[in-house]
GUGUTOR-717871 format. One record per residue: x, y, z of N, C-alpha, C in turn. Coordinates in steps of 0.05 Angstrom, whole numbers, plus 5000, padded with zeros to 4 digits. Layout:
<pts>
<pt <X,Y,Z>,<X,Y,Z>,<X,Y,Z>>;
...
</pts>
This chain:
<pts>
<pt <5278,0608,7278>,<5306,0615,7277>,<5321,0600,7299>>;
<pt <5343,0593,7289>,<5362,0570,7308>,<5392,0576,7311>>;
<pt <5404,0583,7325>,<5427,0583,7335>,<5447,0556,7334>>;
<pt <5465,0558,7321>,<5484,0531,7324>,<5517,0540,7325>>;
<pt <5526,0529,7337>,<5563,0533,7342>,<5573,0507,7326>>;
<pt <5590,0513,7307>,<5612,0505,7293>,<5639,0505,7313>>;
<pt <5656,0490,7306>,<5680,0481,7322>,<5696,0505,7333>>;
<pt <5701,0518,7319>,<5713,0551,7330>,<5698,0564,7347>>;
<pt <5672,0557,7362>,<5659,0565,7375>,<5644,0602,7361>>;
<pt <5631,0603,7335>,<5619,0612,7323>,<5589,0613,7317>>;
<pt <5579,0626,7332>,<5545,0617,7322>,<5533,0629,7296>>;
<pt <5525,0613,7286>,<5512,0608,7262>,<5481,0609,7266>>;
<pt <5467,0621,7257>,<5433,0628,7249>,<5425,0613,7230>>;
<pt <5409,0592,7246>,<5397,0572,7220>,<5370,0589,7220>>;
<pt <5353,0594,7188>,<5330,0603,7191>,<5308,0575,7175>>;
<pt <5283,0580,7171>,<5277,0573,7157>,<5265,0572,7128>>;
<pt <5275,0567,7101>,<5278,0573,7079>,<5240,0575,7075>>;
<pt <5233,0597,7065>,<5199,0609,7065>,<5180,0590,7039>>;
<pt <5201,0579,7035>,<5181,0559,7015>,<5181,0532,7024>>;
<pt <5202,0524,7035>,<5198,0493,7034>,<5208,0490,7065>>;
<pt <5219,0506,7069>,<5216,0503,7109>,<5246,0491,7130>>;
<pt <5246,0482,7101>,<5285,0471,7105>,<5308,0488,7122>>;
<pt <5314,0484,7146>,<5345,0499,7158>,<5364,0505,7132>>;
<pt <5368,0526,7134>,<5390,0544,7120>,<5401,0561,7137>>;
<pt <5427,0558,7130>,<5445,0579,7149>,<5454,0612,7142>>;
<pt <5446,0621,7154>,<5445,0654,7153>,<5482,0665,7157>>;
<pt <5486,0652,7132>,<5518,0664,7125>,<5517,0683,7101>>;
<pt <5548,0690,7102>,<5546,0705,7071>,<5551,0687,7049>>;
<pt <5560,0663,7053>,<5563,0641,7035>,<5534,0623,7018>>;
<pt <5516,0630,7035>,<5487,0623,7027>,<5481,0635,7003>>;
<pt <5475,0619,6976>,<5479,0646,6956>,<5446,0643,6953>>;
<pt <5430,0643,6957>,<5398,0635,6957>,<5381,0647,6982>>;
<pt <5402,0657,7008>,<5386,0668,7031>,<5366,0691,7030>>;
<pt <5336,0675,7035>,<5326,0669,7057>,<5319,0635,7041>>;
<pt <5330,0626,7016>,<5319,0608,7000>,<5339,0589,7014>>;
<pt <5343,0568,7007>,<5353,0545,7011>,<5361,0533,6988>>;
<pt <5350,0541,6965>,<5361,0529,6929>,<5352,0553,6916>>;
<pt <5363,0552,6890>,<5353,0575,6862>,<5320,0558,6866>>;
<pt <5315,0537,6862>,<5291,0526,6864>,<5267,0545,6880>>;
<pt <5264,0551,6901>,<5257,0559,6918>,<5252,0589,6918>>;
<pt <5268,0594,6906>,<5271,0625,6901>,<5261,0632,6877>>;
<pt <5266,0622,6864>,<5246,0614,6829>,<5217,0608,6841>>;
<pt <5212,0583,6851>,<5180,0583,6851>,<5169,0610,6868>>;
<pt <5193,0622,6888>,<5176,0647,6906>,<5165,0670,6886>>;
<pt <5189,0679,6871>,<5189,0686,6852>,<5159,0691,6834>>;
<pt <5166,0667,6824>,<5133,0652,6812>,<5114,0667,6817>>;
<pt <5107,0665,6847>,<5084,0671,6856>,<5072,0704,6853>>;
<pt <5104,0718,6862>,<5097,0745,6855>,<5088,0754,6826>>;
<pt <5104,0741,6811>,<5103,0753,6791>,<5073,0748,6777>>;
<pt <5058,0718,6787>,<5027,0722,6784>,<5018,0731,6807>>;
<pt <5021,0747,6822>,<5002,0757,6836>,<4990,0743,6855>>;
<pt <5009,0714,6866>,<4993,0700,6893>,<5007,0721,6909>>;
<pt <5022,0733,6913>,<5025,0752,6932>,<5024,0775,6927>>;
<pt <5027,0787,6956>,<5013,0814,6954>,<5013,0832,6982>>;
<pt <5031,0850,6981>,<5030,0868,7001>,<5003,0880,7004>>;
<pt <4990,0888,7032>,<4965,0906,7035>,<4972,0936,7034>>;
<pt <4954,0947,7018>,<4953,0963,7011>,<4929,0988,7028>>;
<pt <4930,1013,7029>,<4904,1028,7037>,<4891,1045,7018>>;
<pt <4911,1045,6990>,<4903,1058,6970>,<4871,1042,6954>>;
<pt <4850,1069,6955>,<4824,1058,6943>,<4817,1071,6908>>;
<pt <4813,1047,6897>,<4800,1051,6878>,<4801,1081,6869>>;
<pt <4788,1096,6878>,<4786,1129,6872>,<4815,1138,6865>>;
<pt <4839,1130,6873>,<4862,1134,6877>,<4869,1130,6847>>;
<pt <4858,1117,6822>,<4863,1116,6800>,<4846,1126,6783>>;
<pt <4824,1133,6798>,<4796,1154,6776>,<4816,1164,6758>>;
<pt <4828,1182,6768>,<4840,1214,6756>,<4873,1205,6746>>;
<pt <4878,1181,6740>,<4899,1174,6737>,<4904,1174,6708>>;
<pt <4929,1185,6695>,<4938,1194,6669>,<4968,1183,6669>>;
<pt <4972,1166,6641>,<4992,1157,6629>,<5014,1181,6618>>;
</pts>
């Protein structure tokens, strides 16, 4: 995360976009933040939706024995 001042003496939060690493600025005008493009946010996307990611969990197996629709 990076700090930058614009002419009005304003600081601005550059972060870095989680897919491709690129400075993006942490405004409300960013329509993609924490992304940097729809690109970026689409392939993150991607990933969840097959399952390269993945919150940890502590729930075990047994936790669905007894489990009913």
């Amino acid at each position: 995360m990076k700090n930058i001042s614009n002419s009005t003496t304003k600081t601005i939060t550059e972060i870095a976009c989680p897919q491709c690493r690129k400075k993006v600025p942490w405004v409300d005008d960013s329509k993609y933040r924490p992304f940097c493009s729809k690109r970026c946010q689409m392939i993150d996307f991607g990933d969840w939706a097959m399952e390269k990611n993945s919150l940890p969990s502590e729930e075990s197996s047994e936790d669905w024995e007894n489990f009913e629709e």
